[in-house]
C-alpha positions, 0 to 999 in steps of 0.5 A: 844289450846293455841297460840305458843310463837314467839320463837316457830313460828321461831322454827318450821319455820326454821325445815320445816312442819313436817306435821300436826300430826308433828306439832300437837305432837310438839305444845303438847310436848312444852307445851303452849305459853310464858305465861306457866312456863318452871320451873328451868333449869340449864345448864353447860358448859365450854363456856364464862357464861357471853355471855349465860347470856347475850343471855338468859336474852334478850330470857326471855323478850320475852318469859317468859317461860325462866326466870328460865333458869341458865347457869354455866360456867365449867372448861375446863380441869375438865368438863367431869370429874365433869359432870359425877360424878354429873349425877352419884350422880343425882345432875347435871344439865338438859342442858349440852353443848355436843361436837359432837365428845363427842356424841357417849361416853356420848349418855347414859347420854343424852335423845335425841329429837324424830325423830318425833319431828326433822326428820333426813331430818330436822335436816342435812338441818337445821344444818352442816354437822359437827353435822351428829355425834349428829344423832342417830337412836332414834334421836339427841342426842342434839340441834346444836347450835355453829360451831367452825371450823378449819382455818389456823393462818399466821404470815405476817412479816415471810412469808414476809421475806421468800418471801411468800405474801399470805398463801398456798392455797393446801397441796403442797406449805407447802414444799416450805415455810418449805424450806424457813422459817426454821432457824437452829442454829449452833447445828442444832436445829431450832429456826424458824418454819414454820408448826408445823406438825410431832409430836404430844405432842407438836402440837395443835389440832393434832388429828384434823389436821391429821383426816383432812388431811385424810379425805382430801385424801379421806380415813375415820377413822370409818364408818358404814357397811352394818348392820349400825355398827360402824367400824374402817376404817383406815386400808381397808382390800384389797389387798392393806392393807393399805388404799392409803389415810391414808397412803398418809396423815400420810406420809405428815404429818410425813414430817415435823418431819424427819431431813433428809427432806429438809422440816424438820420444827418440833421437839419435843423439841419445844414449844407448837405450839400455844406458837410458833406462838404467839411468833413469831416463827412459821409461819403456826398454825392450831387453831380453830376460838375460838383461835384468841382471845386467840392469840391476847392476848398471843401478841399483836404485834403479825402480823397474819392473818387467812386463810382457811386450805389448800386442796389438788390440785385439790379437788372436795370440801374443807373440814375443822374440827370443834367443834359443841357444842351442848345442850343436855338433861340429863337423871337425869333431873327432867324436861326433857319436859322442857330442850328440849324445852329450848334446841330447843328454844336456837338452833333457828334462832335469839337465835342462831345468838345472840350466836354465835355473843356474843362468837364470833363463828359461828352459826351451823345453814346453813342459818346463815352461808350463810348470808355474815358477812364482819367484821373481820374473820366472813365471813371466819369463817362462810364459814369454818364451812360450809365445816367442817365434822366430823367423829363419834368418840367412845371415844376421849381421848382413840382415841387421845392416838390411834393418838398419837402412830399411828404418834410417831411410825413412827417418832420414826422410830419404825414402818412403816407407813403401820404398824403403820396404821394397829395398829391403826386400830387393837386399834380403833376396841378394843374400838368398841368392835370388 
C-alpha cells in the first residue's frame, strides 16, 4: 500500500479515526500518495481567483497530485445562471464553490462525500455549525471550507455626536440611538439614519438580518418533522396561530420604517444601506465581514468600526448568520474520485487557514476558528462565524421574494403581521411541495 500524501495525514488527522475499515476505504477512495496524478480539475467560483491561485500554487509543491487543479473566477451576479447552463451542456467544471443556503436547490447537481468517508458526527465536530445545511442523508453535499459571518458596521463620529461611545450590545438599545441619531429636514424626510431595518428592497442583507432576529427570538423558518421532511415553521399551528417569536422579530424589525414611531430611522426612498453607511449617513449596517474591504474602499475617510450583531437581553448564546462557502462535486465530472479528493485536500487544516487568510474570511473549520487571531477584525470574525447558524433554505431567490412580501406587507399596512406571517408560511410550503 503506498504512503499517504502529507495532505492526507492532516486529512484524516483533523476528521478523527474513522475506525480501520474507515480509514482502509478512504486510503482506497483517494488514491496513492503525492506521486499519483489526480489528473485536470477545474473549479469555479465567484471568489477573488488570484488568492485560490495563489493557495493552490503553494498546496501543489507539496503535493504533486494538484498541479493540475485550475480555479476560474465567475461573476457574481450571473454564476448560478452560467453554472447550470454549462452542467445542462455537460461543459462545466468538476469543483464549484457551493454556498450553504444554495445546498438544498442545487443537491441534484452535486455528488456528495459518503458518509462512510465523512460520518455526520466528524463532520459537525470539524466544521460550524452554520454548514449543518451542506449534511444530507447520502452525505455532505460539499467540503466546508470558508465561513463569512454577519457582524454589525458602526460609524464612530455619529454615535459620538449622539452621545453613544460604544455600538449596542442587545436589541433593546437600537430605540435609543434611533431617537437620537435620526435628522429630519423641513419636509420630514430623513437625511440622517441610524439602522437601516423595516424595509426591504433597499437593505442589504435583508433576508438574513430578519432570519436572524428570528432565530434570535427562538422561532425557525423550516424545520424537519418527525418523518424528517422538511417543512415550513414560520406559522405554528397552535392556538396561538402565530408563532410568538416570528411575530415578536417582524414586529422590531417593521419598527424601523413606521413614521409614527419615535424610533422611525428608514425609508424606502433611501439609498441603499451599504451606500449610506459609507457615505456617512447611517449609523449601524449589518454586512458581512467580506464587506469591510468593500466599505473601506466606497471611502476612505470613512470612521467605523466592527462589532457583534446585538442579541436579545438575557440569551442563553449569541447567534449570528453566515455564508459557508463550500466545494462541491459536480455530477458532469468526467473525474469525480478526483474532485472529491481535491475538495477534502482544499478543506483541510493548513490548506484551510491559508484560504481563509488570502481572502480575508474566516475558515469554517472550529479549531481555526478557536485559535486567537489579534490583528485587525479576525478575532471577531472568527468568534462570529462560530455562533452563526443556519436555516435549510429550498430555494433562496424564491424565499427572498416570500421575505420581501412578508415584510412590504406589513409596512404597506396591507396586512397584519400575524397574516402576513401566515402567508408567508402558506408560500414557503408551495415550494416544499406541501
Amino acid at each position: 500500500m503506498k504512503n499517504f500524501s502529507p495532505f492526507q495525514v492532516i486529512l484524516l488527522a483533523a476528521f478523527g479515526a474513522f475506525g480501520v475499515a474507515g480509514i482502509l476505504i478512504f486510503a482506497l477512495f483517494v488514491g496513492g500518495g503525492g506521486g499519483s496524478g489526480i489528473g485536470p480539475i477545474t473549479i469555479w467560483g465567484p471568489l477573488n481567483p488570484s488568492a485560490f491561485a495563489a493557495v493552490i500554487r503553494q498546496v501543489a509543491e507539496d503535493d504533486s497530485r494538484l498541479g493540475q487543479v485550475t480555479y476560474v473566477e465567475k461573476d457574481s451576479e450571473t454564476y448560478e445562471e452560467e453554472l447550470l447552463n454549462a452542467l445542462a451542456s455537460g461543459t462545466g467544471p468538476d469543483l464549484f464553490l457551493l454556498r450553504q443556503d444554495y445546498a438544498m436547490r442545487d443537491s441534484g447537481k452535486v455528488v456528495a462525500i459518503p458518509t462512510s468517508l465523512l460520518p455526520e458526527a466528524q463532520f459537525k465536530n470539524v466544521f460550524v455549525e452554520a454548514a449543518d445545511p451542506y449534511f444530507t442523508p447520502s452525505g455532505a453535499l460539499a467540503a466546508p471550507i470558508l465561513a463569512d459571518p454577519l457582524v454589525m458596521y458602526w460609524n464612530k463620529d455619529v454615535l459620538a455626536t449622539a452621545g453613544f461611545a460604544q455600538a449596542p450590545k442587545v436589541w433593546s438599545e437600537l430605540n435609543d440611538i434611533a431617537k437620537a441619531v435620526v435628522k429630519k429636514n423641513e419636509s420630514g424626510s430623513i437625511t440622517k439614519a441610524a439602522v437601516a431595518f423595516g424595509e426591504y428592497q433597499n437593505v442589504n442583507n435583508a433576508k438574513d438580518i430578519i432570519a436572524t432576529l428570528i432565530l434570535q427570538a427562538g422561532g425557525s423558518i423550516t424545520s424537519r418533522d418527525n418523518t424528517g421532511r422538511l417543512v415550513p415553521s414560520l406559522s405554528q399551528r397552535t392556538g396561538v396561530g402565530t408563532s410568538q417569536a416570528v411575530e415578536s422579530a417582524i414586529r422590531f424589525y417593521t419598527e424601523f420604517a413606521d413614521p409614527s414611531k419615535a424610533d422611525y430611522s428608514w425609508s424606502r426612498a433611501l439609498p441603499e444601506a451599504r451606500a449610506a453607511f459609507a457615505a456617512g449617513d447611517l449609523a449601524l449596517y449589518f454586512g458581512y465581514a467580506s464587506e469591510a474591504p468593500l466599505i473601506s474602499r466606497m471611502n476612505p475617510n470613512l470612521n467605523f468600526s466592527v462589532a457583534p450583531v446585538p442579541q436579545v437581553q438575557g440569551a442563553e448564546r449569541a447567534i449570528t448568520a453566515a455564508h459557508v462557502w463550500g466545494l462541491a462535486t459536480t455530477r458532469t465530472s468526467k473525474n469525480p474520485q478526483g474532485a472529491i479528493t481535491v475538495a477534502t485536500l482544499l478543506a483541510a487544516r493548513e490548506v484551510s487557514a491559508a484560504l481563509s487568510t488570502a481572502l480575508g474570511i474566516p475558515s469554517a473549520r472550529r479549531d481555526l476558528l478557536s485559535q486567537p487571531r489579534l490583528e485587525g477584525s479576525e478575532d471577531l470574525f472568527n468568534k462570529q462565524a462560530i455562533v452563526a447558524k443556519s436555516w435549510t433554505d429550498p430555494d433562496p431567490q424564491k424565499t427572498d421574494s416570500i421575505f420581501r412580501a412578508m415584510i412590504e406587507g406589513v409596512t404597506s399596512g396591507a396586512l397584519r403581521i400575524t397574516e402576513s406571517i401566515q402567508r408567508a408560511n402558506q408560500e414557503l410550503a408551495v415550494i416544499l411541495g406541501q
